[in-house]
C-alpha positions in Angstrom: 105.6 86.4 80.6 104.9 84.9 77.6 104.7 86.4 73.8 102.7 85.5 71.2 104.4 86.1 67.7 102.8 85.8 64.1 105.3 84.7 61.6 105.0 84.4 57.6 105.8 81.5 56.5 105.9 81.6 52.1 106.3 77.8 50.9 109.0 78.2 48.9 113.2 78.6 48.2 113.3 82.2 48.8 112.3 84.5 51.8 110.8 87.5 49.2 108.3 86.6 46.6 109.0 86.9 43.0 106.7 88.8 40.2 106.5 88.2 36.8 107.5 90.7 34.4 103.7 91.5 34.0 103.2 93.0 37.3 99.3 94.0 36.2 98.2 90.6 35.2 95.9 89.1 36.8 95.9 85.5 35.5 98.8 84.6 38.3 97.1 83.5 41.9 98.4 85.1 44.9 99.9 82.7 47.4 98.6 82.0 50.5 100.0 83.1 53.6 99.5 81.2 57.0 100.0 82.0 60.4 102.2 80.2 63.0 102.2 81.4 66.8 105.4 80.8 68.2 105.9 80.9 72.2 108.9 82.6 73.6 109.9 83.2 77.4 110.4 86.9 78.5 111.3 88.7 81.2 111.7 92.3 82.4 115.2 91.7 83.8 117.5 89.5 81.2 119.3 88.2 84.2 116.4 85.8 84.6 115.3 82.6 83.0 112.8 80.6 83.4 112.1 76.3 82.1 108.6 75.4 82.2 107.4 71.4 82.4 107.9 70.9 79.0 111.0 72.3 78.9 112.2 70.2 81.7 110.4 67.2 81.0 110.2 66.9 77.6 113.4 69.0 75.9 115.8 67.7 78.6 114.5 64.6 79.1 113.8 65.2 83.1 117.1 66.0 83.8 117.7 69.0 85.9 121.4 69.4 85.8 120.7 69.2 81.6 118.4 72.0 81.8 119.7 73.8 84.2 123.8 73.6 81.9 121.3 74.8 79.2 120.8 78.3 81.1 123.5 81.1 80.0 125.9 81.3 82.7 125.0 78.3 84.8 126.5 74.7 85.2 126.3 72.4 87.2 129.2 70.3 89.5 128.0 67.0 88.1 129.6 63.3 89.3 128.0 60.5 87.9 127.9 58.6 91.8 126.0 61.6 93.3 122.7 62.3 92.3 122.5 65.8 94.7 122.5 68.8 92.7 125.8 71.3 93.1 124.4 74.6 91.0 127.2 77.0 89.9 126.4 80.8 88.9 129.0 82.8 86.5 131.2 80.2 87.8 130.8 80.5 91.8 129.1 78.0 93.8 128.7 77.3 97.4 127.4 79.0 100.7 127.0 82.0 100.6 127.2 82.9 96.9 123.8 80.7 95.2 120.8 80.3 96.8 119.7 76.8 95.7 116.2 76.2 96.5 113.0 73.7 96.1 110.2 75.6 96.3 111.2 78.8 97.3 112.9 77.3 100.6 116.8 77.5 100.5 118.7 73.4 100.6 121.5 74.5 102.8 123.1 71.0 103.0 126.5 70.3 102.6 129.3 67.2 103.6 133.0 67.1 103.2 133.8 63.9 102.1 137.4 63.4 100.9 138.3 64.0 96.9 134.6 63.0 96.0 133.3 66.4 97.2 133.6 69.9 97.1 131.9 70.8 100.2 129.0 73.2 98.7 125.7 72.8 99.0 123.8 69.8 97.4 120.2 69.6 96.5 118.2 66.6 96.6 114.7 66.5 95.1 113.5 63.8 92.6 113.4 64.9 88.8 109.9 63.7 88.3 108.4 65.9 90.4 109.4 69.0 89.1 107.2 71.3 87.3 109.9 74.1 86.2 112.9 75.8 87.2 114.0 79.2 87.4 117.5 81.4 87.7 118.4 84.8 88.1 122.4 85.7 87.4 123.8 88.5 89.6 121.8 90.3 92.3 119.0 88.6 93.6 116.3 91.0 94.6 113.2 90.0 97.3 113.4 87.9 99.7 115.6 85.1 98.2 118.4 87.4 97.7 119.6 87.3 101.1 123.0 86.3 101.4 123.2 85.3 97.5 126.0 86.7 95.9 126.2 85.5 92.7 122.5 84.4 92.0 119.7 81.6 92.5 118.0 78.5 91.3 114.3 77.3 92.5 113.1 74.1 91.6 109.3 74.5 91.5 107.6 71.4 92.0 103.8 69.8 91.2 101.2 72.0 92.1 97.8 72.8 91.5 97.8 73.9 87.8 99.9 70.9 86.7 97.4 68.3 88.0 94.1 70.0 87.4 94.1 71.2 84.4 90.6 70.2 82.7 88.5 70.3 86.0 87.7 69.8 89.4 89.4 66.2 89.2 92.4 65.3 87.7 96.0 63.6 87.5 99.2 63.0 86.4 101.0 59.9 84.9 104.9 59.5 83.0 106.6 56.6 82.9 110.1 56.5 81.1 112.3 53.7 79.8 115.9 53.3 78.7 118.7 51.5 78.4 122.5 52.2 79.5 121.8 52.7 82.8 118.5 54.8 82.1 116.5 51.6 83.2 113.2 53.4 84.5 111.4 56.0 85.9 108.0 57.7 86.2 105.5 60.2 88.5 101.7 59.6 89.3 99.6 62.2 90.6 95.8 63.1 91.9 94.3 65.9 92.8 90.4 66.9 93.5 89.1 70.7 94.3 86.4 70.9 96.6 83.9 73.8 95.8 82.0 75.8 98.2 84.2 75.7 100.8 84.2 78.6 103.1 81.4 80.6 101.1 80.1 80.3 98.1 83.5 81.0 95.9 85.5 79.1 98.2 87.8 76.1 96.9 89.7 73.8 98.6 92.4 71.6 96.4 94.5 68.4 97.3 97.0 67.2 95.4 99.3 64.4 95.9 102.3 62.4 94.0 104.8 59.9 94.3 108.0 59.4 92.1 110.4 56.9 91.6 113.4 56.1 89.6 116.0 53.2 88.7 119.1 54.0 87.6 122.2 51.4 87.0 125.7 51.9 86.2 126.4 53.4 82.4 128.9 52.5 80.1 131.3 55.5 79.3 132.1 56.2 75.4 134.7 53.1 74.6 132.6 50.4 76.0 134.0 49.6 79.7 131.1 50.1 82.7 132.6 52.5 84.9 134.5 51.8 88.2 132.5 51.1 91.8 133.7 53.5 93.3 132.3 56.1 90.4 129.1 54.1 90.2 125.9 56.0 89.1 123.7 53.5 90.4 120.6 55.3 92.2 117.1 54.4 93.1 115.5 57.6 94.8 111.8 57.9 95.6 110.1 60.8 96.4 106.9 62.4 96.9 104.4 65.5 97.7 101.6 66.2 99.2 99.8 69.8 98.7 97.1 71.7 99.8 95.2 75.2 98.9 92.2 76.6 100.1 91.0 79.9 98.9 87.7 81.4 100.5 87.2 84.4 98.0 89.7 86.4 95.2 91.3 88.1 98.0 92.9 85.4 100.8 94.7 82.2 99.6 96.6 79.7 102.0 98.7 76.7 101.3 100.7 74.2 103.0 103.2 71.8 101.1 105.4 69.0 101.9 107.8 67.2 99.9 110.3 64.4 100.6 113.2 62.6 98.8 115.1 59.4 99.6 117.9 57.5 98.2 121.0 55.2 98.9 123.8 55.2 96.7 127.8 55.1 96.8 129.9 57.8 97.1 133.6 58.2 98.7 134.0 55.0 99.1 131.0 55.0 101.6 126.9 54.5 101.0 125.0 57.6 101.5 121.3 57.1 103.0 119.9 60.7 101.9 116.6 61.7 103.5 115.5 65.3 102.5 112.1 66.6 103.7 110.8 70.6 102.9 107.5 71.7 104.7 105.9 75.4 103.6 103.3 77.7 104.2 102.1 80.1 102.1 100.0 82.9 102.5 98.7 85.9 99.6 96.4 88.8 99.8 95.3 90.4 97.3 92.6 92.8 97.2 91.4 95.5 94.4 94.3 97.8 95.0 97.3 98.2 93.3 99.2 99.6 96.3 98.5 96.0 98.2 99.6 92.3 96.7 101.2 90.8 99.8 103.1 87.4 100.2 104.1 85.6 103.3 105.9 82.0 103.7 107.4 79.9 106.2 109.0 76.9 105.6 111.2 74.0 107.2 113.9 72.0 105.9 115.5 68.7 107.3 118.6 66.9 105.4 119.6 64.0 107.0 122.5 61.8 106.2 123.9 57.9 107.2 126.7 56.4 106.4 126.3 52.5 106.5 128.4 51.0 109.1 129.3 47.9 106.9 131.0 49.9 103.9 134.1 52.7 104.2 136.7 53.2 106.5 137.0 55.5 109.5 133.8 57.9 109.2 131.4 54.7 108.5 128.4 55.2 110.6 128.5 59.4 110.1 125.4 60.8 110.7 124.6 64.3 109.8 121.5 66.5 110.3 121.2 70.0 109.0 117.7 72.3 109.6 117.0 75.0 108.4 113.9 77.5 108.9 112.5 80.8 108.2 110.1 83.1 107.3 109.7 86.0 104.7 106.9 88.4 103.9 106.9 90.6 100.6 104.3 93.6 99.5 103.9 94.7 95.5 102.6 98.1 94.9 102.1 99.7 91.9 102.3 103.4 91.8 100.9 105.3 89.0 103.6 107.7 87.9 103.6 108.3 84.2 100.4 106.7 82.6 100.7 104.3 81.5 104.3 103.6 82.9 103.9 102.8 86.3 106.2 102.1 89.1 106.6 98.5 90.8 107.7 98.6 94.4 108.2 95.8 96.4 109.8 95.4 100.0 109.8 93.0 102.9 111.5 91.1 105.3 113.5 87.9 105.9 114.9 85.4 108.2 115.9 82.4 108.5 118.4 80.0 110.3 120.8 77.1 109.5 121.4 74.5 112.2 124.3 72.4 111.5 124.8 69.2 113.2 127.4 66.4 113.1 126.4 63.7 115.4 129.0 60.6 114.8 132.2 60.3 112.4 131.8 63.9 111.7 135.2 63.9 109.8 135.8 67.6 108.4 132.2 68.8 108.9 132.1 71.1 111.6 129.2 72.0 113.6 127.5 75.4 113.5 124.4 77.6 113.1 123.8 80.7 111.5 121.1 83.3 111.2 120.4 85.5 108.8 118.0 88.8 108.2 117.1 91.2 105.7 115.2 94.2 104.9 114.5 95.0 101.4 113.5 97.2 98.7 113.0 97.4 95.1 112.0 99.9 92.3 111.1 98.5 89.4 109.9 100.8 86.1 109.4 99.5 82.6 108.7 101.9 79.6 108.9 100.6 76.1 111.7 98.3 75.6 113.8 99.7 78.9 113.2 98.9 82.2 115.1 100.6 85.0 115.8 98.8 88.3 117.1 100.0 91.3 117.0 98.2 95.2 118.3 98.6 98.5 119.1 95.6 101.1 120.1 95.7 104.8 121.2 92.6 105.8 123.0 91.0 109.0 123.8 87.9 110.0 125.5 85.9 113.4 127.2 83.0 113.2 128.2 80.4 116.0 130.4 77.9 115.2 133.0 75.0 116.3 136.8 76.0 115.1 139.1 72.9 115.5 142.5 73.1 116.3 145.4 74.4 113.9 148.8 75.2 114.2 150.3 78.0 115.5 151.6 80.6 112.9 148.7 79.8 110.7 145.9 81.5 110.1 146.7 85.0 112.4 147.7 81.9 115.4 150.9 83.5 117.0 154.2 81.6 116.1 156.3 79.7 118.4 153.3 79.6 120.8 150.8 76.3 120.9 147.6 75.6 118.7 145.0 77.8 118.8 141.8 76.5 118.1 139.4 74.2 119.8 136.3 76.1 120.6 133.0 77.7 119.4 133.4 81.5 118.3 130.8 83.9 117.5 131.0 86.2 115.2 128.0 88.7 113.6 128.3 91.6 111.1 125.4 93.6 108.7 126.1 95.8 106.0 123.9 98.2 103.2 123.5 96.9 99.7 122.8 99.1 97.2 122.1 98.4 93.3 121.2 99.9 90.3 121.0 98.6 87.1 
């Protein structure tokens, strides 16, 4: 939430004013004092933090791996030739231990690619079209918690309140310009909201943008451009189209879409990145505090081409990874100690992670994976401590391709030949308490 403070501010070289010897005299004016609101991001849990557009935008320049390094605890696996963004959490990263996601739907892609990659996940969405970004360190309670160890990152992208902010009609422009490889870049929007739609509170908004950026090869700090095969150059393009219709206070739907493409070099090889997320949302909320439910589905496709004119063995690779799910989450507030009431939210999730190599595969190995959950999560703030305690069940089953390795490696027996060479199956669930 956000905090309005009122500061003092005295014009002058100390911080406490100074009275003449002749406290009773009148004939000295008194000085005047103005107030200054200052803004300051808050949050019940200090695990969490949270960039807003301007913050984003404006403070780091719309770089998201800059704002994001700017987060306590959180970096970024940064190469100047691959524009996909590798988030590490108190120093872990990968599968299984961040939940990276854009708009609240988890970017599960990943490539092996020789010395140029770390195999983790890598998120592609274009910078202009964010609207914030937020983290939380450590557990990771609701719905994006499942199977995140160490934490998560959501980009949140344009929505409603960014493009119509004075009315029923509205937009967005930003254009940028640099040099040293910064060459351009900029974000157009429009959005209308239809009134009367579905009764006589009902509203109906569209929004849609388009983004686009050129970015050339820097020079590093003594002068010299660097190396093609460490190349930053990058042109992605990307875009959104969104829509929200609410008939009264109570219901609210929305259905989303938004795509990233690009080509650059990387490994040796040129990437062809085509990212596309798809979501539905859906909230009630009536007049009672025991009832604030959320629901969302959502669809993700990463696709990725190698050029067959540039690399070595694995040109023409072709990789396609989907993912989808589903998640619904409930808020009620239970009076308990007036006016220190009790926040409990629970609900479910699933979703699944489809894998799929389909030329050149190299060291990517195809798979899928599904994964549920069943949550809960006390929350209970009093003064200046809050209290938090949750409980997760979560299983998942993964079927995947193991290629062959050699015997005595890896529980293979010795002296006997390679094991290996087939899909195996393997599920497991297990209770997660926390307390904090």
């Amino acid at each position: 939430m956000r905090v309005k403070l009122s500061v003092l501010v005295v014009a002058g070289a100390f911080s406490m004013p100074v009275y003449s010897q002749g406290s009773s005299s009148t004939s000295q004016s008194t000085p005047v004092v103005e107030l200054i609101g200052i803004n300051i991001q808050t949050s019940a849990n200090p695990t969490n933090n949270q960039l807003d557009e301007e913050d984003l935008q404006i403070k780091n320049a719309g770089n998201p791996q800059r704002a994001l390094r700017s987060m306590p605890g959180v970096f970024t696996n940064q190469l100047s030739n691959q524009p996909g963004i590798e988030i590490s959490i108190r120093g872990l990263s990968g599968y299984g231990r961040i939940n990276s996601m854009i708009d609240g739907v988890p970017q599960n892609f990943k490539n092996v690619a020789g010395h140029s990659s770390t195999g983790n996940n890598l998120l592609y969405v274009h910078p202009e079209l964010l609207a914030g970004i937020s983290v939380t360190r450590g557990v990771v309670s609701g719905a994006h918690g499942a199977g995140a160890l160490a934490g998560a990152a959501n980009m949140r992208t344009l929505s409603e309140e960014d493009v119509l902010t004075f009315g029923n009609t509205g937009g967005l422009t930003r254009m940028r310009f640099g040099n040293n490889g910064a060459h351009a870049s900029g974000v157009a929007a429009v959005g209308h909201r239809f009134t009367g739609v579905g009764g006589d509170d009902g509203t109906l908004s569209i929004i849609a943008a388009g983004a686009y950026k050129n970015e050339g090869n820097y020079k590093t700090g003594d002068g010299s451009k660097l190396a093609d095969n460490r190349s930053s150059d990058s042109s992605p393009k990307g875009g959104l189209v969104k829509m929200r219709f609410k008939p009264n206070d109570r219901h609210q739907f929305e259905l989303g879409s938004v795509w990233y493409r690009n080509t650059f070099n990387n490994s040796n090889y040129e990437w062809d990145v085509d990212n596309t997320t798809v979501t539905a949302d859906y909230a009630y909320t009536p007049n009672n505090p025991l009832i604030s439910l959320k629901a969302q589905a959502y669809y993700n496709q990463t696709v990725l081409d190698y050029a067959d004119h540039i690399g070595g063995t694995y040109a023409g690779r072709r990789i396609d990874n989907d993912t989808w799910g589903i998640n619904i989450t409930n808020d009620s507030v239970i009076s308990v100690l007036d006016p220190y009431d009790l926040l409990l939210s629970y609900g479910l999730a699933w979703d699944h992670n489809s894998y799929t190599p389909k030329k050149n595969r190299g060291g990517n190995h195809p798979g899928k994976i599904d994964k549920g959950s069943v949550f809960s999560n006390l929350q209970w703030t009093f003064s200046r401590t809050t209290l938090l305690a949750g409980l997760r069940y979560e299983h998942y089953r993964l079927n995947g391709y193991r290629p062959p390795y050699t015997a005595g490696v890896a529980g293979c027996p010795s002296g006997g030949s390679a094991c290996g060479d087939n899909w195996e199956t393997t599920s497991d669930g297990k209770l997660l308490p926390n307390i904090g």
